[in-house]
SEDO-891661 format. One record per residue (C-alpha): residue in three letters; x, y, z. Coordinates in steps of 0.2 Angstrom, whole numbers, plus 5000, padded with zeros to 4 digits. Example, Ala and Ser with C-alpha at 12.3 -4.5 7.8 and 13.67 -1.06 7.14 Angstrom:
BEGIN
ALA506249785039/SER506849955036/
//
This chain:
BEGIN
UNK454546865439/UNK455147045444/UNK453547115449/UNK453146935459/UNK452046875447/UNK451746695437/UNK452546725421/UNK452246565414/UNK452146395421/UNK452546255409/UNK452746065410/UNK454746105400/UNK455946165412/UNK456146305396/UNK455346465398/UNK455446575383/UNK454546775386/UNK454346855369/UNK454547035368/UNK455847075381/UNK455547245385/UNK456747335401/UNK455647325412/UNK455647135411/UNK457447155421/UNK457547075438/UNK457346905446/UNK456846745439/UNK456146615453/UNK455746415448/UNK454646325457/UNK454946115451/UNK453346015458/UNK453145845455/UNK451945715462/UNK451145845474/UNK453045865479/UNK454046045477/UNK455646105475/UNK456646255484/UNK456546425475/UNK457846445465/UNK458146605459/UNK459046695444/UNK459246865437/UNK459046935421/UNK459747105414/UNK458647165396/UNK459647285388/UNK459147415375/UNK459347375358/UNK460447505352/UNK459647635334/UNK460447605316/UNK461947685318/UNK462447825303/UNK464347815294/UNK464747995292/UNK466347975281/UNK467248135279/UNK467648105260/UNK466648005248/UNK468048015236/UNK469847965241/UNK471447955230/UNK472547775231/UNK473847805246/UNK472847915256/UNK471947875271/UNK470147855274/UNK469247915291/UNK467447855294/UNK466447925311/UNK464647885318/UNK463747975331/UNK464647925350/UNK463647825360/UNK464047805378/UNK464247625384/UNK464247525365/UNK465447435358/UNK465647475339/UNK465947335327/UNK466847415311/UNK467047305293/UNK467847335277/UNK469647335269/UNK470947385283/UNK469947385296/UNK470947245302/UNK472647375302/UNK471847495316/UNK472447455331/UNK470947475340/UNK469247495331/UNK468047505344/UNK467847705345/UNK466647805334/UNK467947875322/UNK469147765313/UNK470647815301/UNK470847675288/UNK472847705285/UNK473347745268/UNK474147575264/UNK472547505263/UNK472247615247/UNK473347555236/UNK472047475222/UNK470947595216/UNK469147545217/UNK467447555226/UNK467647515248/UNK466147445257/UNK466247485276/UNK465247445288/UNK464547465305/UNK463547405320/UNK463447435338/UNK463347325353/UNK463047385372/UNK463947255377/UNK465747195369/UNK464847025363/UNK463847105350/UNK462146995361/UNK461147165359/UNK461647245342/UNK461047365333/UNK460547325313/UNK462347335301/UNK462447515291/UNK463647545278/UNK464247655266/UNK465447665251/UNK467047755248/UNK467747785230/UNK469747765229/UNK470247855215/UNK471847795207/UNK473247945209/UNK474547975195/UNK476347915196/UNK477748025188/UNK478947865180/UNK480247975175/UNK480848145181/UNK482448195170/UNK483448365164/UNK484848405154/UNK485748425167/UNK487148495170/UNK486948645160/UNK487748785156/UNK487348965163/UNK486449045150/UNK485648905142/UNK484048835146/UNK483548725158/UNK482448595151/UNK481348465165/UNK480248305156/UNK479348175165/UNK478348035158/UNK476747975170/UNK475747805170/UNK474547735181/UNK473247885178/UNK473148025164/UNK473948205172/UNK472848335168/UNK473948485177/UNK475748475182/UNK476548595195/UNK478148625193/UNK479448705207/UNK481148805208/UNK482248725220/UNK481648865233/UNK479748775229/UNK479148935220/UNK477948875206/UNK478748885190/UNK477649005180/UNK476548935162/UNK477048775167/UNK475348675171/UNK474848605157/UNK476448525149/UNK477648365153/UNK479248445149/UNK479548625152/UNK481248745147/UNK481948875158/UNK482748995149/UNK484449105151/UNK484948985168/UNK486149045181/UNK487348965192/UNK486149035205/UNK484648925200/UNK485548755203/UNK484548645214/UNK483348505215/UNK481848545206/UNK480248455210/UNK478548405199/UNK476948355205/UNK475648295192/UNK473648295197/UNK472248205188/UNK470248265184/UNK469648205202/UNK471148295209/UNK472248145213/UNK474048225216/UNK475448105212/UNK476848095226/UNK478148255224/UNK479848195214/UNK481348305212/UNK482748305200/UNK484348405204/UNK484948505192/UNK486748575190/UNK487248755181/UNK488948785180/UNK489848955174/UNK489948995156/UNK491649065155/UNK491549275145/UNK492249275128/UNK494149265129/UNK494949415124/UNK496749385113/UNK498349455113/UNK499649435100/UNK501549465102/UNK502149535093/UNK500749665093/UNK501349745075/UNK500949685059/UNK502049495058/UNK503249445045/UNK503149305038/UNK504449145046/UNK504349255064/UNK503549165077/UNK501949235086/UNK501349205102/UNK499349215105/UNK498749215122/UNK497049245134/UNK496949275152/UNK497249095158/UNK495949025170/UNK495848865185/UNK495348735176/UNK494948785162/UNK495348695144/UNK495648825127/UNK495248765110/UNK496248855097/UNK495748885078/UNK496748955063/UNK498048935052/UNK499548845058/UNK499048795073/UNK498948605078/UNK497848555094/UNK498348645110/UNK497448645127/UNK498448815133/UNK498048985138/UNK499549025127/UNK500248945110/UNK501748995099/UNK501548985079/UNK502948925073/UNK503948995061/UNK503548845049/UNK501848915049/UNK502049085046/UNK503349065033/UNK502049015020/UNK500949135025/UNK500649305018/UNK499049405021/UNK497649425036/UNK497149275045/UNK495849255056/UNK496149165075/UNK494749095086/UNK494749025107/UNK493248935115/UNK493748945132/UNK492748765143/UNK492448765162/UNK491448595165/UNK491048555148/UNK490448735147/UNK491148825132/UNK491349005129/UNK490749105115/UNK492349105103/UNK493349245104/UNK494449305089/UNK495749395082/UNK496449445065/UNK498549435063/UNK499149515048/UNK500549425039/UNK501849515028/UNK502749425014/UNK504549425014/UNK505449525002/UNK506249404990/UNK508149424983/UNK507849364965/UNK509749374959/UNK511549434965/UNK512549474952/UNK514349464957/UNK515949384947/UNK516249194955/UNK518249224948/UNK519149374947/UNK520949424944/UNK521649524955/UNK521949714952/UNK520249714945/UNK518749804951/UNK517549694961/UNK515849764960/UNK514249674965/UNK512249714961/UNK510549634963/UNK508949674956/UNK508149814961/UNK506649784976/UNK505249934979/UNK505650024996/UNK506749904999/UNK508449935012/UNK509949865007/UNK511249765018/UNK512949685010/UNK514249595023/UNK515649515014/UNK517549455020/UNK518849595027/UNK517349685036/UNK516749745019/UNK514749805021/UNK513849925011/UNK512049995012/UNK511950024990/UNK511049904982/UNK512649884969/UNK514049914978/UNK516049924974/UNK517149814987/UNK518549874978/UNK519449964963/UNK520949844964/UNK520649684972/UNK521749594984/UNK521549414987/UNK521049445005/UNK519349504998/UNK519049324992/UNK517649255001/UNK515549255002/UNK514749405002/UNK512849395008/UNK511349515005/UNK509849555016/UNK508349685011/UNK507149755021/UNK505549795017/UNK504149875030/UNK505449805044/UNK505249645036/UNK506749545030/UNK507149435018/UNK508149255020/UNK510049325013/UNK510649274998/UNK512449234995/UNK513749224982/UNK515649174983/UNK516949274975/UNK518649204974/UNK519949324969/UNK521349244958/UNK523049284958/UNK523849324939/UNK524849204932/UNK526749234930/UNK527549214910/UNK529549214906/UNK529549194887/UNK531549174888/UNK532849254882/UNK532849324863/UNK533849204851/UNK534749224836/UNK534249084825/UNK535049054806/UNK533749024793/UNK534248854790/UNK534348814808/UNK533148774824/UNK533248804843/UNK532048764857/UNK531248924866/UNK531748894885/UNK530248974894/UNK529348954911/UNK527749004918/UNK526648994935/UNK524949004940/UNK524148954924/UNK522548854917/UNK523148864900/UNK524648944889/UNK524948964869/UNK525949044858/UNK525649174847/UNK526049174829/UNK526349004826/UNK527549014810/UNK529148904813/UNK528548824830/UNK528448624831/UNK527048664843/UNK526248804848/UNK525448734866/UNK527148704870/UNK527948774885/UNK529648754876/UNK529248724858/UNK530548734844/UNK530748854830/UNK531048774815/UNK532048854801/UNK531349024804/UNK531349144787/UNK531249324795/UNK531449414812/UNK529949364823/UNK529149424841/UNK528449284848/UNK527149294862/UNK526749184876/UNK525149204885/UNK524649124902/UNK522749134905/UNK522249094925/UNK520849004930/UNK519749174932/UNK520049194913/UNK521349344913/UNK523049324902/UNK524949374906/UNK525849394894/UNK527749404889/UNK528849424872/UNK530449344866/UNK531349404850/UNK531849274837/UNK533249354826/UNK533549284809/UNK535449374804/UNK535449414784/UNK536849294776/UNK537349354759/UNK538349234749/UNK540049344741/UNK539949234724/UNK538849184711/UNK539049044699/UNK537449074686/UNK536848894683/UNK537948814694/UNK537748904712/UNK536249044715/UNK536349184724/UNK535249154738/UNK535049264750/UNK534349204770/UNK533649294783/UNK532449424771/UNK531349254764/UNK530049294775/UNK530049504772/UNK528749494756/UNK528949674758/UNK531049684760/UNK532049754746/UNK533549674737/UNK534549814723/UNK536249744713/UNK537449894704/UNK538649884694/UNK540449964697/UNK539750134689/UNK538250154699/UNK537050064687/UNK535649974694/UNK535749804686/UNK534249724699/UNK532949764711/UNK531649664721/UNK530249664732/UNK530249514744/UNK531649384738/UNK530449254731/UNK531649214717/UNK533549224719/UNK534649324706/UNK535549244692/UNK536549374685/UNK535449434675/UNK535249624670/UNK533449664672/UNK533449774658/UNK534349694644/UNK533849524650/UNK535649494644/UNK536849404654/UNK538049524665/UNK539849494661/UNK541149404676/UNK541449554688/UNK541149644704/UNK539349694708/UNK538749784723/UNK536949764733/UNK536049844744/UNK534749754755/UNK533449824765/UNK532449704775/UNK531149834781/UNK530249814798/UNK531649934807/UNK533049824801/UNK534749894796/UNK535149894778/UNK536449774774/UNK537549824758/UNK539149734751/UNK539749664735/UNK539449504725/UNK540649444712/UNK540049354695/UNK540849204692/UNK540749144674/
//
């Protein structure tokens, strides 16, 4: 042995020494002897190390979260070799130090992690110490699933964050502007609302969610977009005054890059412009105040509507004209229309004729170059009406030649030769003696008395031109009378009812008198009733109606 002492002799050329202790280092010598015979020395030496204490695992946490790392340490000991165990031990690229850091990919699971450790002081683990180990809890962290907004959003409405968690139940959430400022009295809730947003606060906003044992999830960000809320559009209307209505108005707002208008009211079919025009289809039914409205939209961002009230006058209405559709001329042409309250008046008609009255004359005597349409406007608050019109035609008089007078016997007819021009219509007037009276040139027939006749031509505007002609019927008076054989008849006075016939004698005496000449004398005296002798008798006839008295004799024949 070391110290040069037997250690053991023994007929097996195995030699165990129990107990090793250091000091039992040095060198071995074997003597072999057999049958009084010995071998050389042969020698051999043999190192006895210290077996190494219990080593203690001082993890740094007890308590880790899945996905983080995990770092384990024991006392350094110079010259040993350390032998770590347990899940991901295997992922450290080198082990053999007293401090190892199990990555965080070996968390993944949650769950309880047995490590352990021994040391050696040689890299063969001959002279190790007795295994230690410890145990690490792997908490499970939370996972945030879903992180979503309403974005984009418009400035001045909120912005509202939600996100949904499995894998572990949150107990606190901490939410982050874009700049990573907490959100303020936002812990404790999954979705969160951001009131009155500006364009300003656009940006990705992040969450991360912790559990009771203090697990954090990883940080996830959602970018939100706030986009200008365009003002209230302000309106203008042209014209600015009060509108009639049938006039076209234009309403317009400041027009803006990009922009798209959304127009409500009366009258107005969809139009994305800054200006629109209503039609004077549209306004002509409209009377009273109407209310306009624009949404002005950036981005799908609408404006708050502005408005606009547009007050719309009624037209003045021209409910008659009264004015002659014929008339003759030389007659007086006037023309009216029902009166209007506050109303202007405005007449244009052929010739350059115009006149503010509301009944005007065109004219005392009209000519035919006043024939034509004659139109009215009124005004009323500066607002007019549609014109009304009405056509005047001024008709020429018709022209009449009765013909000359004739000088027709009682017992004899003649045709009236007359002409006439311009006419609707003609008649004469009386009718005694005429074949036909709506004859141009009708025939008088065996006429009894003098007589006027009258031919009257009517134009188409109604007015009548009259002319005359004169019939004369002569007085014949027979010079004889037969009694009972041949009468005393008497022609040209048989249609006087009120013409005279008297017969004297030769001394003066009136023998006969009558009024009209209804029935011929017989010789007869009228007072005696007695038949006057054969003799001379003179008459005097007056045929009345301006005619000369005719006188001459008459001689009784017996």
């Amino acid at each position: 042995g070391p110290l040069g002492n037997i250690v053991g002799s023994s007929n097996s050329p195995t030699l165990t020494l129990a107990d090793a202790t250091t000091a039992m280092s040095g060198t071995y010598t074997l003597l072999v002897a057999q049958n009084g015979c010995t071998s050389t020395l042969t020698s051999t030496i043999v190192q006895v190390h210290a077996t190494p204490i219990t080593p203690t695992i001082n993890p740094i946490q007890t308590v880790v979260c899945t996905g983080n790392s995990i770092t384990l340490s024991t006392t350094p000991i110079s010259g040993v070799t350390y032998f770590w165990t347990g899940p991901g031990v295997n992922l450290i690229t080198n082990s053999n130090t007293a401090t190892i850091v199990i990555p965080a990919i070996a968390t993944a699971s949650a769950g309880t992690y047995t490590y352990s450790l021994s040391i050696s002081v040689d890299s063969y683990s001959y002279c190790s110490s007795p295994v230690t180990s410890t145990t690490i809890q792997v908490n499970p962290s939370p996972i945030i699933q879903t992180l979503s907004s309403n974005s984009p959003v418009c400035s001045g409405n909120n912005i509202v964050l939600s996100s949904t968690a499995v894998a572990a139940s949150a107990v606190s959430y901490t939410w982050s502007y874009p700049d990573g400022t907490p959100i303020p009295n936002s812990s404790n809730s999954t979705t969160i609302t951001i009131p009155n947003s500006t364009t300003a606060m656009s940006g990705l906003y992040s969450l991360q969610i912790y559990t009771a044992d203090g697990c954090p999830s990883a940080v996830t960000s959602t970018f939100v977009q706030v986009n200008q809320t365009p003002s209230t559009p302000t309106i203008s209307i042209n014209p600015s005054a009060p509108v009639c209505a049938g006039e076209s108005v234009i309403l317009s707002t400041t027009p803006i890059v990009g922009a798209t208008y959304t127009w409500s009211g009366v009258g107005i079919t969809a139009a994305n412009a800054s200006a629109i025009t209503l039609p004077t289809s549209a306004t002509a039914a409209m009377s009273g105040t109407y209310s306009y409205s624009l949404i002005v939209s950036i981005n799908n961002c609408p404006s708050l509507a502005g408005t606009i009230s547009i007050s719309i006058k009624s037209l003045p209405v021209i409910q008659t004209i009264t004015a002659p559709a014929l008339l003759c001329t030389g007659k007086v042409l006037s023309l009216d229309t029902d009166p209007v309250l506050n109303a202007s008046y405005q007449w244009e008609g052929p010739n350059g004729f115009s006149s503010i009255l509301q009944s005007p004359t065109v004219s005392t005597s009209s000519t035919l170059d006043l024939t034509g349409t004659y139109t009215l406007t009124i005004l009323v608050d500066n607002c007019s009406s549609l014109p009304k019109s009405t056509y005047v035609e001024i008709v020429p008089l018709a022209t009449a030649d009765a013909g000359s007078d004739l000088i027709i016997t009682e017992d004899s007819s003649q045709k009236i030769n007359a002409t006439i021009s311009g006419a609707l219509s003609y008649e004469w007037s009386p009718k005694d003696y005429l074949d036909n009276y709506l004859l141009l040139d009708p025939t008088v027939i065996n006429p009894q008395s003098d007589i006027m006749y009258t031919l009257s031509a009517t134009n188409k505007a109604g007015c009548t031109t009259r002319d005359f002609v004169w019939i004369t019927v002569p007085i014949e008076v027979p010079h004889t009378l037969i009694p009972d054989r041949d009468p005393w008849i008497i022609k040209g006075i048989t249609g006087n009812p009120d013409s005279t016939v008297e017969i004297f004698n030769r001394w003066g005496v009136k023998v006969f008198i009558s009024t009209g000449y209804a029935t011929p004398w017989d010789g007869t005296d009228m007072t005696t009733k007695l038949a006057l002798p054969t003799g001379t008798y003179y008459y005097v006839i007056d045929p009345k109606h301006g005619k000369s008295i005719v006188s001459g004799y008459v001689a009784i024949i017996r």
